[in-house]
N, C-alpha and C positions, 0 to 999 in steps of 0.2 A: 953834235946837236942838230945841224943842217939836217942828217937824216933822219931823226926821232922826228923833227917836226914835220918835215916830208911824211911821213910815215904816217903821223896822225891825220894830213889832210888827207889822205887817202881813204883814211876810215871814216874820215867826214864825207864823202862823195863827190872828192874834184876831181879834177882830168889832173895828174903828175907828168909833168915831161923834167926834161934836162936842161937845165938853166945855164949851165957852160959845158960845151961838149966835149973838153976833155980830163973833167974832173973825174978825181978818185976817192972812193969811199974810205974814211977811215974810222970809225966807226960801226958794231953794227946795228941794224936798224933795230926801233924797240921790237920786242918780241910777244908782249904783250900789250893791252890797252883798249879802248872801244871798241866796240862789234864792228867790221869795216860798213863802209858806205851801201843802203840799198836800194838805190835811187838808179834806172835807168839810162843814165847817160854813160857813153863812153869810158871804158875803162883802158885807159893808156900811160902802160908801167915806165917808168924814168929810165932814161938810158944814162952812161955816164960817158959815153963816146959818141959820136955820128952812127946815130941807127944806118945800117947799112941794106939790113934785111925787115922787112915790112910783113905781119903776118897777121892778118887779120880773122877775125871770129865774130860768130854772133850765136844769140840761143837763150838757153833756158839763165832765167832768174834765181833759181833756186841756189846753186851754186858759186854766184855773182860774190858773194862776199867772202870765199875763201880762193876763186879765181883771180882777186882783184890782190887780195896777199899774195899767191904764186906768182902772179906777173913783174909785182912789185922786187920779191927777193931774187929774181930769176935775172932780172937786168943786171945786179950784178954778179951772176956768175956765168952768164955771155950777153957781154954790152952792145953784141951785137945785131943782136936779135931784140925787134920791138915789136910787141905783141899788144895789139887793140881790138878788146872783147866787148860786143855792145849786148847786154842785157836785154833782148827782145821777146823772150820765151820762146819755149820750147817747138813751138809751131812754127814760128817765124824763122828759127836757125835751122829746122828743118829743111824748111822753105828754103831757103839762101844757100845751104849746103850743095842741095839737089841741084840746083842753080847756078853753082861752083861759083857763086860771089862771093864768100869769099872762103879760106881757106880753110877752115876750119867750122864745127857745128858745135853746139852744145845742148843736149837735151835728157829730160829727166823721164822721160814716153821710150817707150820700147816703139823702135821700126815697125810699122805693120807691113804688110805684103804689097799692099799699094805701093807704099813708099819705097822699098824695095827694089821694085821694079821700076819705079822712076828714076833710081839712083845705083844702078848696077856699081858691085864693087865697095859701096860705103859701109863701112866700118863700126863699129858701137865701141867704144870702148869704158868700163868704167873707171873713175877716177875717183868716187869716194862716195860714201853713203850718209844719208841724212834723214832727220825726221820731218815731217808733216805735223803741225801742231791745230785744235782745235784751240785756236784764241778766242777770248771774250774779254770783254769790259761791263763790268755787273756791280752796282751796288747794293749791299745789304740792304734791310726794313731802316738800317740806323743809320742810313748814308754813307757806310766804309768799305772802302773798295774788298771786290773780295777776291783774295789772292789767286796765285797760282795751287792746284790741285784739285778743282772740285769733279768729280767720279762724272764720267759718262759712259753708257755700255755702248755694243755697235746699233743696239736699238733705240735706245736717244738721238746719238748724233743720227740714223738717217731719218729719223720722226721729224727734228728740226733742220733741216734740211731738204725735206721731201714737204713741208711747211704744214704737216699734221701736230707738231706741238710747237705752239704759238706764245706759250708765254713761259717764262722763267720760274714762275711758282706753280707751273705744271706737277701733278701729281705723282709723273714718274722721276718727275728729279729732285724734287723735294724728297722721293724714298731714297733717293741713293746718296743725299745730303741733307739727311737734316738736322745738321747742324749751322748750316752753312745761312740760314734766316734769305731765302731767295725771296726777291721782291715780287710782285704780281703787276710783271712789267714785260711790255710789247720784248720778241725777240726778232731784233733784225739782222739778216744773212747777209753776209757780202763774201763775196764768191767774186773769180777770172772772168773779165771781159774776153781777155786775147787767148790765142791757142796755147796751151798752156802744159809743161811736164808736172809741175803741181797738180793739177787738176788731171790729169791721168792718176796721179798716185793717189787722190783722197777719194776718186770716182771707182775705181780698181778695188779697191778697199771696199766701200760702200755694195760696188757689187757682186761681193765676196761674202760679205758678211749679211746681205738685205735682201729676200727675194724682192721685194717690194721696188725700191730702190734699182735690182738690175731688170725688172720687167720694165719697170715705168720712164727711167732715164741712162741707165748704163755708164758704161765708163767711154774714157775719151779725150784728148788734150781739150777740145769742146763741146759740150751738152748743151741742151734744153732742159735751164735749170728750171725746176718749179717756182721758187723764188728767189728773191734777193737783189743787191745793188752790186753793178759790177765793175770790178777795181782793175786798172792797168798793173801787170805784174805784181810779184809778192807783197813789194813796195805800198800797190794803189788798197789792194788788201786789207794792208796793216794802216793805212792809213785812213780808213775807213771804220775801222773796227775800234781804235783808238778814239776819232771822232764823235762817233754816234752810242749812244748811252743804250745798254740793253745789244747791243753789238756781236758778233759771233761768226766768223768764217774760219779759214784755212789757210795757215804760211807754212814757211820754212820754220823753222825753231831761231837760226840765226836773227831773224825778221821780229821777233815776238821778240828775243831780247831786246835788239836794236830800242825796238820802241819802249818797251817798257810794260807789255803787254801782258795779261796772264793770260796762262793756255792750263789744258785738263790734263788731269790721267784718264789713262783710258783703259777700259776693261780688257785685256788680250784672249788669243785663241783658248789661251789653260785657265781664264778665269777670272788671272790677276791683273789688280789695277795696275797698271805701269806708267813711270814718270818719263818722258822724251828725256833720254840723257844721252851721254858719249857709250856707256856702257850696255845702255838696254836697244841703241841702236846696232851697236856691236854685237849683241845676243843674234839679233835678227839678221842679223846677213850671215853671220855663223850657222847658224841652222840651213842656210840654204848655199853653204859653200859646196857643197859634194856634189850641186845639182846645178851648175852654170852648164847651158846649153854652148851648142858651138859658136851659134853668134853673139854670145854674152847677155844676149836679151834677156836677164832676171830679173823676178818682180821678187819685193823683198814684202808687203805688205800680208796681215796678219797670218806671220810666223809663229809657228809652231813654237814649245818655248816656255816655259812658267816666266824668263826675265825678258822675254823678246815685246821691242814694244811696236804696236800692230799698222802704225802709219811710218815705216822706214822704206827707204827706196835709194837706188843708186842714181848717181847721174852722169850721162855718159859724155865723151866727145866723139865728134862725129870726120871718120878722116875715110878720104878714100885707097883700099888698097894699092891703088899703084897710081903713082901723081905725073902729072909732065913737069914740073917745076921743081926740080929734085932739090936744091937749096931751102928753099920753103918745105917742104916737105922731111928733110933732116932737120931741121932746127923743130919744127912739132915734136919729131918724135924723141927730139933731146930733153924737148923740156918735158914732157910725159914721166918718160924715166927720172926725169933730176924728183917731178913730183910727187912720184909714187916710192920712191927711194930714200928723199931728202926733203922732200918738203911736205912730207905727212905729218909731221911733228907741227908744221903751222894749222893742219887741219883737225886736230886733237884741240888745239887753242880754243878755236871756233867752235867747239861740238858737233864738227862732221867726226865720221869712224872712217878712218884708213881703211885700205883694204885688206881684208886677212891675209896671210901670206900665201892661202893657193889659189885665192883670186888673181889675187898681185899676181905671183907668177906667170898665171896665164896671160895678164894683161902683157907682161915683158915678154912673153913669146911674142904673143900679137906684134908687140915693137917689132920685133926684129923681121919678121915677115913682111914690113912694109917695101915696097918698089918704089920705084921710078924710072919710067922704063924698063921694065924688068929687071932694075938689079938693085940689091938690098942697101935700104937708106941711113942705115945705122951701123957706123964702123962698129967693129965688135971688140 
């Protein structure tokens, strides 16, 4: 029972540590239950021994709420490794990595060549795929909230975004619902303050799909958005969009459940609308499995695909080739493997998509290439 309840504070957004250091799990922890915690602060998994090894991370938000279950189920299977991941987005972990504060990055933005070269040797790795959801909070003519699935094409979401359709009983969304009785009510955006891997992947997208859209603002962890109110990570977001009535940005999927939020189907590349699920984000990284580059840098957004749904992206971690701290650096790359091996099953729970298996694969080469000092940091 000690660890159910441990378990659920974690999906409420506390700090978990180890309350007696040399307790043993008997038990194991619930497997299901709340969306975990998506709130910004410190994520630091319980140990059940004297953390011995300190390993810290920071980065993208997107992936925070199924980061914060690996770290959790991973302390007990080496108690000795204490792993604290700070949800700073994807800019800031970039930042910090380059920086070698600390030891690890997380980001949901593909490396560009700048970064690159400030960072010889860093690593991309992905660790699991997600969607991008277009959430709102809308009430009908009769005051009933209106659910999750109302139809947007790629040329609505960048109309209302690019702030040319301004209100909800707009004449191009009332075609593509009208059933749906939309109000003739202001539309307010709320969009990323901070540098952000979300906002790479809804910007990427947009300038994919909108010449409009990539002449005018382009893609980027950070843009010159046309309009809107801007929210501190996925979190500040969904909390914004929740709040203000006629409301409408961009989370994670995990984030939109969390709150309670409804988000759209979206028109994809073949046509069809498609719901952000575990399976239509799985469509999408399938379609572009044959085609991962050497540095892993894939963008999974609008996939080819009749079930592919058009706002999915990877998110990576960020490790350097060859480390001076070889303990630290073996324990990353243990828990990698233990993730992508054995704790994909908690990322199915959450509606991230595992990685296929010849992603995967590559990613477990990638392991085993890592150095320290020149020599390989993963017994074999």
């Amino acid at each position: 029972m000690r660890r159910v309840l441990l378990a659920s504070l974690l999906f409420l957004g506390l700090l978990v540590t180890a309350c007696a250091p040399a307790a043993t799990p008997t038990e194991a922890p619930a497997s299901t239950g709340p969306t975990p915690a998506v709130q910004s602060e410190p994520v630091v998994a319980p140990t059940l021994a004297p953390a011995s090894i300190q390993v810290t991370g920071a980065g993208a938000t997107f992936p925070y709420p199924l980061y914060s279950r690996w770290f959790y189920e991973y302390a007990f299977v080496d108690p000795s490794a204490h792993f604290n991941y700070q949800s700073i987005g994807s800019g800031g972990g970039i930042r910090q990595i380059t920086a070698k504060t600390v030891d690890f990055g997380g980001s949901d933005a593909i490396l560009n060549a700048e970064q690159k070269a400030a960072a010889p040797g860093l690593l991309m790795l992905p660790t699991v795929a997600g969607a991008v959801v277009v959430a709102y909070n809308i009430k009908d003519n009769d005051g009933n909230e209106i659910a999750s699935g109302l139809k947007l094409t790629p040329e609505v979401i960048a109309g209302i975004f690019l702030g040319d359709i301004t209100r909800w009983n707009d004449p191009k969304l009332v075609a593509l619902n009208p059933d749906a009785r939309l109000p003739a009510q202001d539309i307010t955006v709320a969009r990323r303050s901070d540098g952000s891997g979300t906002t790479f992947l809804f910007t990427s997208y947009l300038s994919q799909v909108s010449e409009a859209w990539k002449s005018k603002v382009g893609a980027g962890t950070s843009v010159e958005w046309p309009v809107g109110i801007g929210g501190k990570g996925n979190e500040g977001v969904a909390g914004i969009i929740k709040q203000q009535p006629g409301g409408v940005g961009y989370v994670e999927l995990a984030y939109a459940k969390a709150n309670k939020i409804a988000y759209a189907t979206i028109q994809n590349q073949a046509g069809q609308f498609v719901e952000p699920t575990l399976e239509s984000t799985t469509a999408a990284s399938d379609a572009f499995a044959d085609q991962m580059p050497e540095d892993m840098g894939q963008l999974l957004v609008n996939a080819p695909g009749r079930d592919s749904y058009p706002l999915a992206g990877y998110t990576f971690l960020l490790v350097y080739q060859d480390s001076t701290d070889c303990l630290k650096a073996a324990k990353i790359a243990e828990f990698v493997r233990w993730a992508l091996t054995e704790g994909d099953k908690y990322a199915s729970e959450l509606d991230y998509a595992p990685l296929g298996s010849k992603v995967e694969a590559a990613v477990l080469r990638r392991l085993e290439s890592l150095t320290c000092g020149g020599k390989p940091v993963l017994s074999q």
